[in-house]
Backbone and ligand atoms as CSV (ligand in chain L), in Angstrom:
chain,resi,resn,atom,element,x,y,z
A,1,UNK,N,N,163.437,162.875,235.820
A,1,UNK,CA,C,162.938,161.513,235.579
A,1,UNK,C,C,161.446,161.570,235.263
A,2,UNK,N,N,160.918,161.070,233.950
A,2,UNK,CA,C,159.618,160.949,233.866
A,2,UNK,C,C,159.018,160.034,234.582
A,3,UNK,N,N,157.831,159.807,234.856
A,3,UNK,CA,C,157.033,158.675,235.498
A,3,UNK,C,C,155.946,158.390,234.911
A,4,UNK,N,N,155.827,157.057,234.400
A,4,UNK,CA,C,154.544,157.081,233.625
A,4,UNK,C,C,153.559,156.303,234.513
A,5,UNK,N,N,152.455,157.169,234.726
A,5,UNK,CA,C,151.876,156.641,236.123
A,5,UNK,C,C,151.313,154.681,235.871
A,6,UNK,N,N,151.096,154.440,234.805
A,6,UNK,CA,C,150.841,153.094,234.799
A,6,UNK,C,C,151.827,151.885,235.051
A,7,UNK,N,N,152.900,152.507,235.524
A,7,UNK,CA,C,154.146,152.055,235.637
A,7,UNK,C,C,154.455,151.992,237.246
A,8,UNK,N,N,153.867,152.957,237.403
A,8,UNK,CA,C,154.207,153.030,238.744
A,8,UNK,C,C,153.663,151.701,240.179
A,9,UNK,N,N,154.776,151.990,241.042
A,9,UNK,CA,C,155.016,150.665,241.752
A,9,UNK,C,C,154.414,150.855,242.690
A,10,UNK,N,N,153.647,152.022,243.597
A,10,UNK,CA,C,152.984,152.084,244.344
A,10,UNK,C,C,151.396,151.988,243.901
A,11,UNK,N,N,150.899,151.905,242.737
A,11,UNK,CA,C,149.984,152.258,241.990
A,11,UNK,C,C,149.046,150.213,242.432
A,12,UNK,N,N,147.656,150.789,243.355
A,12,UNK,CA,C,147.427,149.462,244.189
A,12,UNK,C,C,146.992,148.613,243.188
A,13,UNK,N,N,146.390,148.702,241.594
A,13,UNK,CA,C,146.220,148.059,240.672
A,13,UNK,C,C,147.570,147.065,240.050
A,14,UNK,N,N,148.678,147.197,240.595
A,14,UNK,CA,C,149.874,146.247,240.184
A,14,UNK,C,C,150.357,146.741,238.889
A,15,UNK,N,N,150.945,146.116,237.910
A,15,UNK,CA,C,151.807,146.733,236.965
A,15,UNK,C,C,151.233,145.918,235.905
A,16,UNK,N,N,149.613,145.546,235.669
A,16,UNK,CA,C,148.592,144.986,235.054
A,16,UNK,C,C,148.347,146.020,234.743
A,17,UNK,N,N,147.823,146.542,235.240
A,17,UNK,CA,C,147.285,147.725,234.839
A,17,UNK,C,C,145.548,147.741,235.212
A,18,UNK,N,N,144.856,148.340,234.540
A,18,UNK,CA,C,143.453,148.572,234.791
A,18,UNK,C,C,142.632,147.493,234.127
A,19,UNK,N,N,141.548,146.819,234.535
A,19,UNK,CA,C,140.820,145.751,233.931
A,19,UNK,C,C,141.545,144.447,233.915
A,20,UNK,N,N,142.648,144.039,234.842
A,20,UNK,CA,C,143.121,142.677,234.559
A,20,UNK,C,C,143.213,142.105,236.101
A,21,UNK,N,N,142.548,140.907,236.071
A,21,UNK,CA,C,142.560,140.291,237.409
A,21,UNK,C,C,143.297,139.005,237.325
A,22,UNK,N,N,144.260,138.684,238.282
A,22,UNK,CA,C,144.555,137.856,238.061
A,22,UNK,C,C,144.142,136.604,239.305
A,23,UNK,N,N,144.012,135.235,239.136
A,23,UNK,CA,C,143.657,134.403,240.333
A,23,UNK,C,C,144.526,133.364,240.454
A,24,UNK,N,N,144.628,133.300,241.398
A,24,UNK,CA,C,145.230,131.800,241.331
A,24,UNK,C,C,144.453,130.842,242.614
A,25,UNK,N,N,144.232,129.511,242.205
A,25,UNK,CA,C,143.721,128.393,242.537
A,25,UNK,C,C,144.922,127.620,243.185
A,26,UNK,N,N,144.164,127.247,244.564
A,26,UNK,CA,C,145.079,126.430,245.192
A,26,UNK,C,C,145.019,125.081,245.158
A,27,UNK,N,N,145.222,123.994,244.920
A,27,UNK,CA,C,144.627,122.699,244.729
A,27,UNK,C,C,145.540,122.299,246.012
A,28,UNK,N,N,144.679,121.473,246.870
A,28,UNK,CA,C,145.502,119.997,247.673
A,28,UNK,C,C,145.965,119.266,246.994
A,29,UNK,N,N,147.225,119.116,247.415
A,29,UNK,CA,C,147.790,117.651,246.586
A,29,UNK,C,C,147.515,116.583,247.504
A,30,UNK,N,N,146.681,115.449,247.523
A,30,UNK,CA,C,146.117,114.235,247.838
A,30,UNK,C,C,147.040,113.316,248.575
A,31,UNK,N,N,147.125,112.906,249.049
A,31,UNK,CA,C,148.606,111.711,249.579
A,31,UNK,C,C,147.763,110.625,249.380
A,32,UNK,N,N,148.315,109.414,248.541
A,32,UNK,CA,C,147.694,108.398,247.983
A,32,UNK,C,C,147.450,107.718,249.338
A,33,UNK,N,N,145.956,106.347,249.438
A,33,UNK,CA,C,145.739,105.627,250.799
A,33,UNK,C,C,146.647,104.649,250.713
A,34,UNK,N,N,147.212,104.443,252.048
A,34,UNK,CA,C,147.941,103.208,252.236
A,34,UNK,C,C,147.010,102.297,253.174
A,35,UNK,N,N,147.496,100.872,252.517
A,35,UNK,CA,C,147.266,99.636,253.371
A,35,UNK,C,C,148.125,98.887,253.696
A,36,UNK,N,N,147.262,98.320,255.230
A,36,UNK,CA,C,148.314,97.554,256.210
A,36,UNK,C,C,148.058,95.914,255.769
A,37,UNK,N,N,149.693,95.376,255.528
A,37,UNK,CA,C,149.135,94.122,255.435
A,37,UNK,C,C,149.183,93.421,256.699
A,38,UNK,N,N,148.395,92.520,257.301
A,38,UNK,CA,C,148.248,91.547,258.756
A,38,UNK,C,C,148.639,90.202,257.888
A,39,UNK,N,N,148.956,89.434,259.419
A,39,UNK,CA,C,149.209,88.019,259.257
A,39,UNK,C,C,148.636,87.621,260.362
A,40,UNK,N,N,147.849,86.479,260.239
A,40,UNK,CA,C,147.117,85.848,260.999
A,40,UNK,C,C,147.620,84.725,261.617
A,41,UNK,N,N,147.160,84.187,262.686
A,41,UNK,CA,C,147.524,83.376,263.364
A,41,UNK,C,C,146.827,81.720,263.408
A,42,UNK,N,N,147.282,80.904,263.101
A,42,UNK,CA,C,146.864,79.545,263.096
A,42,UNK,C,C,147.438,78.820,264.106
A,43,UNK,N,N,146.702,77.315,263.795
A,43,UNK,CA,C,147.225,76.276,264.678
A,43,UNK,C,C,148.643,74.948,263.884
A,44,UNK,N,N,148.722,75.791,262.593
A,44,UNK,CA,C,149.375,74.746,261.874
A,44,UNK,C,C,150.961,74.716,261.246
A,45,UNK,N,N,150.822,76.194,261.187
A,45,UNK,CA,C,151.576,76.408,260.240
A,45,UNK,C,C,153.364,76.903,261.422
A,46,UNK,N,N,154.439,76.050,260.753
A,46,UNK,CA,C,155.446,76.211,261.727
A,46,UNK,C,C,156.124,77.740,261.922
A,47,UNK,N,N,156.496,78.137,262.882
A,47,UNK,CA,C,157.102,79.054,263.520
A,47,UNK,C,C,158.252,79.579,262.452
A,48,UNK,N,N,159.211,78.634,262.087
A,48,UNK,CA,C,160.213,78.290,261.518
A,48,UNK,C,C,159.680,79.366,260.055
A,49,UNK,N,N,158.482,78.665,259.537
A,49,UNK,CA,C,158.055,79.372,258.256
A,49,UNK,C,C,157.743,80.775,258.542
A,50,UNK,N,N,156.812,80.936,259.300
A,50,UNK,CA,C,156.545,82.111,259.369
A,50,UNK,C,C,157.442,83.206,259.304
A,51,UNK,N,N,158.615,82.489,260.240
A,51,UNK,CA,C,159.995,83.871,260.173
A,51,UNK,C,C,160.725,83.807,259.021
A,52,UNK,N,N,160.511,82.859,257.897
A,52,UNK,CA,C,161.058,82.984,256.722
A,52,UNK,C,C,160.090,83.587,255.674
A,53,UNK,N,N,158.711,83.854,255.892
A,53,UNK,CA,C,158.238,84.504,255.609
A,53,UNK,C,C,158.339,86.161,255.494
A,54,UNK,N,N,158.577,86.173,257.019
A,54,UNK,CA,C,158.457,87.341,257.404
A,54,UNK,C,C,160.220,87.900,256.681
A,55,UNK,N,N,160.919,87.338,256.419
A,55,UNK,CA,C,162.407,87.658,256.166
A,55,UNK,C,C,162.085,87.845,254.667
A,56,UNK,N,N,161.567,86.821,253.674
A,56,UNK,CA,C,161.462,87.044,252.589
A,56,UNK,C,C,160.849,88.211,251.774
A,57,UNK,N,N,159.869,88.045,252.543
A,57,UNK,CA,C,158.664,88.895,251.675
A,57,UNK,C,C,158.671,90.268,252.318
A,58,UNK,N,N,158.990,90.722,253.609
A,58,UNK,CA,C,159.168,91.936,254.274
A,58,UNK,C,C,160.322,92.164,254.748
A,59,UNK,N,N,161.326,91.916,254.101
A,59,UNK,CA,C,162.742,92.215,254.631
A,59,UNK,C,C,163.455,92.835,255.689
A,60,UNK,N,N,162.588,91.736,256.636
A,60,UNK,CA,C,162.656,91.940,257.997
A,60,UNK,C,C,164.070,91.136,258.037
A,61,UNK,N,N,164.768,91.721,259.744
A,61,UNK,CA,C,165.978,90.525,260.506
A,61,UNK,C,C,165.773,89.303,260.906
A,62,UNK,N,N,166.237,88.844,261.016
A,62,UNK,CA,C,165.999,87.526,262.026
A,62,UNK,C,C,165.369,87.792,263.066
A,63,UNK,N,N,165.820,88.347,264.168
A,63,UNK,CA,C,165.558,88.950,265.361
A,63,UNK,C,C,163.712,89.796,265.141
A,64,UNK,N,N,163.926,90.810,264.205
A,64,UNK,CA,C,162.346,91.287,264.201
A,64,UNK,C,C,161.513,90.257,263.553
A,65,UNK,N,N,161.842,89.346,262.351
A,65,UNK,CA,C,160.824,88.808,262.262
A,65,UNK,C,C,160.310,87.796,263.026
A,66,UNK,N,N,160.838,87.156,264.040
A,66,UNK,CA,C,160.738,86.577,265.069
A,66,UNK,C,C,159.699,87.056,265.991
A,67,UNK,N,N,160.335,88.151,266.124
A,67,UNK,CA,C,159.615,89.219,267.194
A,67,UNK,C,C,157.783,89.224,266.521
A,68,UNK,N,N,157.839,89.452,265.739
A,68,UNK,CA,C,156.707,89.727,264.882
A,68,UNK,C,C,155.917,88.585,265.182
A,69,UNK,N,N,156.319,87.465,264.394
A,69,UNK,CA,C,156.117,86.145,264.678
A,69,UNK,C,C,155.663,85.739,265.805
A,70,UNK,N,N,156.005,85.971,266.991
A,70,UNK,CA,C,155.502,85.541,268.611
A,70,UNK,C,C,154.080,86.230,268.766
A,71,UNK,N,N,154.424,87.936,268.078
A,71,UNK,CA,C,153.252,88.459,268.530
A,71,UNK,C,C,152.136,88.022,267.933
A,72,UNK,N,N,152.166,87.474,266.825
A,72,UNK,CA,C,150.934,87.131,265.963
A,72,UNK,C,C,150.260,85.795,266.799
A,73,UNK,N,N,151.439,84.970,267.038
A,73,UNK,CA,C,151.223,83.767,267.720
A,73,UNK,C,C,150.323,84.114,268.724
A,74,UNK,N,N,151.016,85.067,269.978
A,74,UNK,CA,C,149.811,85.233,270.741
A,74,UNK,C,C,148.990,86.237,270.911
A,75,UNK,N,N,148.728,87.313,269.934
A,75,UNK,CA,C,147.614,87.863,270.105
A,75,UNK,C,C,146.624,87.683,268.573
A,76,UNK,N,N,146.954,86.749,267.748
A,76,UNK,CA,C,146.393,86.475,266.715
A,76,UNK,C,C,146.587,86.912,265.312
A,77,UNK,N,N,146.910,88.026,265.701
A,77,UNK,CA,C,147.359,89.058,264.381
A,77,UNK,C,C,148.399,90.232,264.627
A,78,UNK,N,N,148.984,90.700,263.631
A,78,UNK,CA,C,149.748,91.851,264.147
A,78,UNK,C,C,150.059,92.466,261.870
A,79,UNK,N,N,150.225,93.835,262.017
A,79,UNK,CA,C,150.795,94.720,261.352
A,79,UNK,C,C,152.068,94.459,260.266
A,80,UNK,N,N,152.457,93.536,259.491
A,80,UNK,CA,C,153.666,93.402,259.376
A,80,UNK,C,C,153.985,94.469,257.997
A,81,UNK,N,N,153.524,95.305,257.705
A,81,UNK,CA,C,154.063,96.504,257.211
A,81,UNK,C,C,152.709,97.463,256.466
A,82,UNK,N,N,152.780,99.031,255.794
A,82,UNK,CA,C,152.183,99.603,255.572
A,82,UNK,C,C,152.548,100.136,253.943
A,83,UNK,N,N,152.177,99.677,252.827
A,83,UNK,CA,C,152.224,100.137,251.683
A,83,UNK,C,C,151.359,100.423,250.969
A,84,UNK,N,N,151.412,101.160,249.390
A,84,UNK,CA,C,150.568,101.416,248.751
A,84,UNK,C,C,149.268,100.064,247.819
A,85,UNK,N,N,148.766,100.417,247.825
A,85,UNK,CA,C,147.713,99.239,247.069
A,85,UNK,C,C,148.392,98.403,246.389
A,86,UNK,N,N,148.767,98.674,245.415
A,86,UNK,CA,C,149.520,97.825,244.584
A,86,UNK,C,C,150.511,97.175,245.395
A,87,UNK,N,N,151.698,97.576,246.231
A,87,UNK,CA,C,152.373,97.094,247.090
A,87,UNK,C,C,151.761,96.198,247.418
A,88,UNK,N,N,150.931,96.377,248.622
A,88,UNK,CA,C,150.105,95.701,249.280
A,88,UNK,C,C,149.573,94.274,248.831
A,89,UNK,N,N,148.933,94.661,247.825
A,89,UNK,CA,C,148.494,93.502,247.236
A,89,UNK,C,C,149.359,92.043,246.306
A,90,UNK,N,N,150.435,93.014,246.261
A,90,UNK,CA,C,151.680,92.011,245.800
A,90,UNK,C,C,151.763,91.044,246.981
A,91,UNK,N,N,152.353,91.970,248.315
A,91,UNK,CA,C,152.785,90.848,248.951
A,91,UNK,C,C,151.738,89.951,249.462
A,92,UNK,N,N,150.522,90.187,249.541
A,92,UNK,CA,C,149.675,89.501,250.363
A,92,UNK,C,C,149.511,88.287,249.254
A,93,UNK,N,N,149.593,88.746,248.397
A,93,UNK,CA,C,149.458,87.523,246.547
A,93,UNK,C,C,150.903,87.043,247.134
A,94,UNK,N,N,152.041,87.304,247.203
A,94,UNK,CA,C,153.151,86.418,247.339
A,94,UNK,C,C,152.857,85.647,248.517
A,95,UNK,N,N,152.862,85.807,249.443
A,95,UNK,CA,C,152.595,85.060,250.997
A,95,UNK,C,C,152.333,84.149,250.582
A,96,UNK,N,N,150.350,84.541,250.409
A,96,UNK,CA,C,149.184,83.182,250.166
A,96,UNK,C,C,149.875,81.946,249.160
A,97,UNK,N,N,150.587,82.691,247.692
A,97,UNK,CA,C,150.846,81.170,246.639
A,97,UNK,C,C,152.460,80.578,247.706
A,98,UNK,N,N,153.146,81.593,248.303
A,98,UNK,CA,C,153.883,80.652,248.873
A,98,UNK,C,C,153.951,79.525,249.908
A,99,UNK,N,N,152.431,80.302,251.004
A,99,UNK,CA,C,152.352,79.140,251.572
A,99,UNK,C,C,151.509,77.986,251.046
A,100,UNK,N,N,150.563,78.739,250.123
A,100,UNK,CA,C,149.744,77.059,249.817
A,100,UNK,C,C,151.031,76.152,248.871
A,101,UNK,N,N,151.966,76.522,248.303
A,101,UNK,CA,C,152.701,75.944,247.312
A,101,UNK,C,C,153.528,75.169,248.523
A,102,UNK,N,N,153.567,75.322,249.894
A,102,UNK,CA,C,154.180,74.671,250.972
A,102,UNK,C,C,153.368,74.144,252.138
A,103,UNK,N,N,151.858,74.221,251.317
A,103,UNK,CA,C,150.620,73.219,252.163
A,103,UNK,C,C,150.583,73.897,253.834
A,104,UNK,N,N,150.789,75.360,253.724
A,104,UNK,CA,C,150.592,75.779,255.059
A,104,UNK,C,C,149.403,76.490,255.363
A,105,UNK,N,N,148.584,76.366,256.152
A,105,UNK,CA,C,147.325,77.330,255.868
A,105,UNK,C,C,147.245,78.781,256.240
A,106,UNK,N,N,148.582,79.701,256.638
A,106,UNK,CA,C,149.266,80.716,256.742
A,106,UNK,C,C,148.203,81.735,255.888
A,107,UNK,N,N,147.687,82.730,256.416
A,107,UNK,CA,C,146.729,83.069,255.860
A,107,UNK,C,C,147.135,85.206,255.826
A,108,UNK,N,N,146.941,85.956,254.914
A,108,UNK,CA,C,147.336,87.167,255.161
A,108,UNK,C,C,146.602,88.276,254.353
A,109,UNK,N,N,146.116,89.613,254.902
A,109,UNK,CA,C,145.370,89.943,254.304
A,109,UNK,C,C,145.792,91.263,254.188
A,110,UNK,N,N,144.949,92.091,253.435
A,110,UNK,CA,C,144.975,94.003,253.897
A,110,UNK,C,C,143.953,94.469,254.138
A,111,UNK,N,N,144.158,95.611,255.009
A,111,UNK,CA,C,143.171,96.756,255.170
A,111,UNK,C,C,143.394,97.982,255.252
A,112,UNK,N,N,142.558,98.874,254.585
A,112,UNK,CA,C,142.974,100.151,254.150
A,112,UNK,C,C,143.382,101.144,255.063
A,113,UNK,N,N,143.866,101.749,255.561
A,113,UNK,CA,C,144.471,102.343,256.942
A,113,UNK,C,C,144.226,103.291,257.391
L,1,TYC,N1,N,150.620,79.335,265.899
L,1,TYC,C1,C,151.618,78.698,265.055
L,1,TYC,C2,C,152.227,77.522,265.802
L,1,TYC,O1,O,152.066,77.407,266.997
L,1,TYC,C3,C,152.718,79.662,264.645
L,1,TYC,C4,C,152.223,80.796,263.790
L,1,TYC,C5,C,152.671,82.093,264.045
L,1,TYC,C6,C,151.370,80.585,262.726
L,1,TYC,C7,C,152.256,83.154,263.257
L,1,TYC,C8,C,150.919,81.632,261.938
L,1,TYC,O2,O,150.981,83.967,261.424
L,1,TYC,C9,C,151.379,82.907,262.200
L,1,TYC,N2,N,152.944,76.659,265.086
């Protein structure tokens, strides 16, 4: 068997041969920011809406958006989901024209997370 030493597999230069380097670059791939949208708590706006809110626009249950609903009631605000910007900003744009289009002062915002 011939062996042609540039061939060879133990040979610590690789099967490049002499004068060739090769590199490779690692890049992070980024995970896009998400934002949380909140719902705030008023003195006006009915209970009733809010959980049809919370059903419509975050396709929540009955039961959780309820749940949701109390908590906002009494601690002022609460979390009602975590999406991308654009997401985000949809629903907080749907909420606001639905409640002013139903004269509620239901108020909802984002923040970046
Ligand atoms: N506090 C309101 C009431 O007593 C109910 C309410 C709950 C309003 C949650 C807004 O995001 C809200 N009718």
């Amino acid at each position: 068997m011939i062996l042609d030493p540039k061939m060879s597999s133990d040979d610590p230069k690789g099967p490049e041969g002499d004068g060739v380097v090769v590199t490779k670059t690692r890049t992070r791939t980024q995970r896009p920011p998400m934002y949380k949208v909140l719902l705030l708590n008023d003195d006006y706006t009915p209970m009733e809406f809010v959980v049809h809110v919370l059903e419509r626009f975050f396709g929540m249950s009955h039961a959780m958006a309820f749940d949701i609903m109390l908590t906002v009631h009494k601690k002022g605000v609460a979390v009602v989901g975590v999406f991308s910007y654009e997401v985000a900003e949809t629903k907080v744009a749907q909420v606001m024209d639905f409640s002013r289009r139903h004269q509620h002062p239901l108020q909802c915002t984002l923040e970046k997370e």
